[in-house]
C-alpha positions in Angstrom: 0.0 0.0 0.0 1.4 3.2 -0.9 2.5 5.8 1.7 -0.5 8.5 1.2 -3.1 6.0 1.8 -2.1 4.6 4.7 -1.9 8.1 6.2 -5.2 8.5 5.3 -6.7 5.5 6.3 -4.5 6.7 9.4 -5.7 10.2 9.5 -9.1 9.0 9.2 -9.5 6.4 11.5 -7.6 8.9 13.8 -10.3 11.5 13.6 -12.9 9.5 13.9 -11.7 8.9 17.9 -10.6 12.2 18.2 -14.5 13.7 17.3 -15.6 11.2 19.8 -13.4 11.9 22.5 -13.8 15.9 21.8 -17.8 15.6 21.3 -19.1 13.4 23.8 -18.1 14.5 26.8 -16.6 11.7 29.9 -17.6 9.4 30.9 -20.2 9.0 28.1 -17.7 9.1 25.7 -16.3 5.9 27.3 -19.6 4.4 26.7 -18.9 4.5 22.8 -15.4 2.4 23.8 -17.5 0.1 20.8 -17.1 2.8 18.0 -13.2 3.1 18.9 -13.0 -0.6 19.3 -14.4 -0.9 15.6 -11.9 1.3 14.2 -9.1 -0.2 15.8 -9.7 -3.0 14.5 -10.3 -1.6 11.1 -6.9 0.1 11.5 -5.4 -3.8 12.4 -6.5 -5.1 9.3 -6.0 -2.2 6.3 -2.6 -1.2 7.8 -1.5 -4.6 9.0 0.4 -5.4 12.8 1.1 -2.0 13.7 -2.0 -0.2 12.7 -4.0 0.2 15.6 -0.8 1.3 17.6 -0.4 4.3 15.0 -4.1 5.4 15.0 -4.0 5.0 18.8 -0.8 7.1 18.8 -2.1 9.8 16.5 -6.2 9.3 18.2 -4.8 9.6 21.8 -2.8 12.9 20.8 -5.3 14.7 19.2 -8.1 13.8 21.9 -5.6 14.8 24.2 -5.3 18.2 22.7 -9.2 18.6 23.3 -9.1 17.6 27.1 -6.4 19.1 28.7 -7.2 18.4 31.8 -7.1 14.5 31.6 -4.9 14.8 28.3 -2.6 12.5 29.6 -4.6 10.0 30.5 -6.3 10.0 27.3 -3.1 9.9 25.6 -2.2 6.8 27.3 -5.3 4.8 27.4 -6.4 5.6 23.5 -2.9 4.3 22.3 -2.3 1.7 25.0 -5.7 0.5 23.2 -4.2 0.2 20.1 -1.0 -1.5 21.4 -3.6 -4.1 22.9 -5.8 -4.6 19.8 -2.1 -5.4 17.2 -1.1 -7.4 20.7 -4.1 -9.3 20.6 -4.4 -10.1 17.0 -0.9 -11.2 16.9 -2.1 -13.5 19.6 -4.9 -14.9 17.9 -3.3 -14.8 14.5 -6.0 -12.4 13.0 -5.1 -12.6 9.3 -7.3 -11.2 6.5 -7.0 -13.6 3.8 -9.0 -13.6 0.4 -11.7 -15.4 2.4 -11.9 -12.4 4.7 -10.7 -12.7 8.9 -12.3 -15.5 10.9 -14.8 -13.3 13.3 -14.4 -15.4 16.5 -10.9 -15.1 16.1 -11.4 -11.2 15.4 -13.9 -10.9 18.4 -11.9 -13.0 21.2 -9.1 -10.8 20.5 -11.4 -7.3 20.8 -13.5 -8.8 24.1 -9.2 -9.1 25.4 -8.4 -5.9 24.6 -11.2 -3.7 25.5 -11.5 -5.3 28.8 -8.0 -5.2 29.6 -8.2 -1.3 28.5 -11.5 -0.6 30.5 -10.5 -2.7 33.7 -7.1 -0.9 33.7 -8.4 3.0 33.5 -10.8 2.2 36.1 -8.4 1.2 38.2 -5.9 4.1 37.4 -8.7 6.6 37.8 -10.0 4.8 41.2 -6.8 3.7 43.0 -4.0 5.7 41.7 -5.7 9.2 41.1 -9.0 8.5 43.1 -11.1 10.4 40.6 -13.5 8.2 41.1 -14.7 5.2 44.4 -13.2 1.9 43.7 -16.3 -0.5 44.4 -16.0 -4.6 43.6 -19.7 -3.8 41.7 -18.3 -0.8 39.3 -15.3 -3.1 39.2 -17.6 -6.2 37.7 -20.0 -3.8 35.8 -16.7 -2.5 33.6 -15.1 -5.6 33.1 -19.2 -6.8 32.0 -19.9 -3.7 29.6 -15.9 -3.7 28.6 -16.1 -7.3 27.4 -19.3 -7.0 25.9 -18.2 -4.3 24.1 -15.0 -6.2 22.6 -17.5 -8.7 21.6 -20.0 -6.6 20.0 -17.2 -4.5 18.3 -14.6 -7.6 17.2 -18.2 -9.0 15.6 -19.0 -5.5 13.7 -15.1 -5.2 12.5 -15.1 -9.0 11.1 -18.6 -8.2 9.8 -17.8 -5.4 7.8 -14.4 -6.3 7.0 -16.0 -9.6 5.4 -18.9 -7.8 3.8 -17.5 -4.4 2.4 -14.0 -4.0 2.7 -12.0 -6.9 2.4 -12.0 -6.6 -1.5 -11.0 -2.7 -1.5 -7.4 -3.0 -2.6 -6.0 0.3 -1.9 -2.6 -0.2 -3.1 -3.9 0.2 -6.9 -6.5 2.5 -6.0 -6.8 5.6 -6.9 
């Protein structure tokens, strides 16, 4: 794939989280977790193993920019999201082939990530910062909605990966 369009596969993907994270304000913005998932994943398979590491890199800063106040923080957790999603599909051996990615495959690895990712700020933001109570029940609730979410969001990536996009060849595109 040529250079350009994988910055702007890259670009977009990036601005896609960053409109998130600036328009919905926290902590429903970490209700959507399922839209980021998505285009992490997306990110994994267009740009290959270090995709969703260099939209989370990119993402994280620019939603950073936009909350200054927990900039930081959503610097770190937006690209140690992507580290996890290339981690995990290393792990699982998420390939796209001509056949498309296998979607169990695509949404064991997302259910991993995103509720390592969610169970992880909670417990920065609870414990280390104490932003927030630390309570057994939130504890269970994130790593419930988080896994869900991985689920829901590994099915929708393989889904439209299989569907739409695994036949756009953007390297003779254009």
């Amino acid at each position: 794939m040529q250079k350009a369009k994988q910055l702007f596969i890259s670009a977009l993907f990036s601005s896609i989280i960053f409109v998130i994270n600036f328009l919905v304000p926290p902590p429903v913005s970490y209700l959507l977790i399922v839209v980021q998932a998505v285009i992490l994943a997306l990110a994994n398979l267009f740009l290959g193993k270090a995709g969703a590491i260099y939209v989370g890199l990119v993402g994280g800063f620019l939603s950073a920019l936009s909350r200054p106040a927990l900039g930081p923080l959503t610097f770190l957790f937006t690209f140690l999201f992507g580290l996890l999603v290339d981690i995990f599909f290393l792990i699982f051996k998420v390939a796209s082939t001509t056949d498309g990615v296998k979607k169990n495959r695509v949404m064991i690895a997302m259910m991993f990530s995103t509720t390592i990712i969610g169970s992880f700020s909670y417990y920065l933001t609870a414990v280390h910062l104490q932003i927030i109570d630390l309570s057994p029940t939130m504890l269970g609730l994130v790593i419930f909605v988080a896994a869900g979410s991985g689920i829901s969001a590994g099915y929708a990536a393989a889904y439209l990966w299989n569907k739409y996009l695994k036949n756009i060849n953007l390297a003779k595109a254009g």
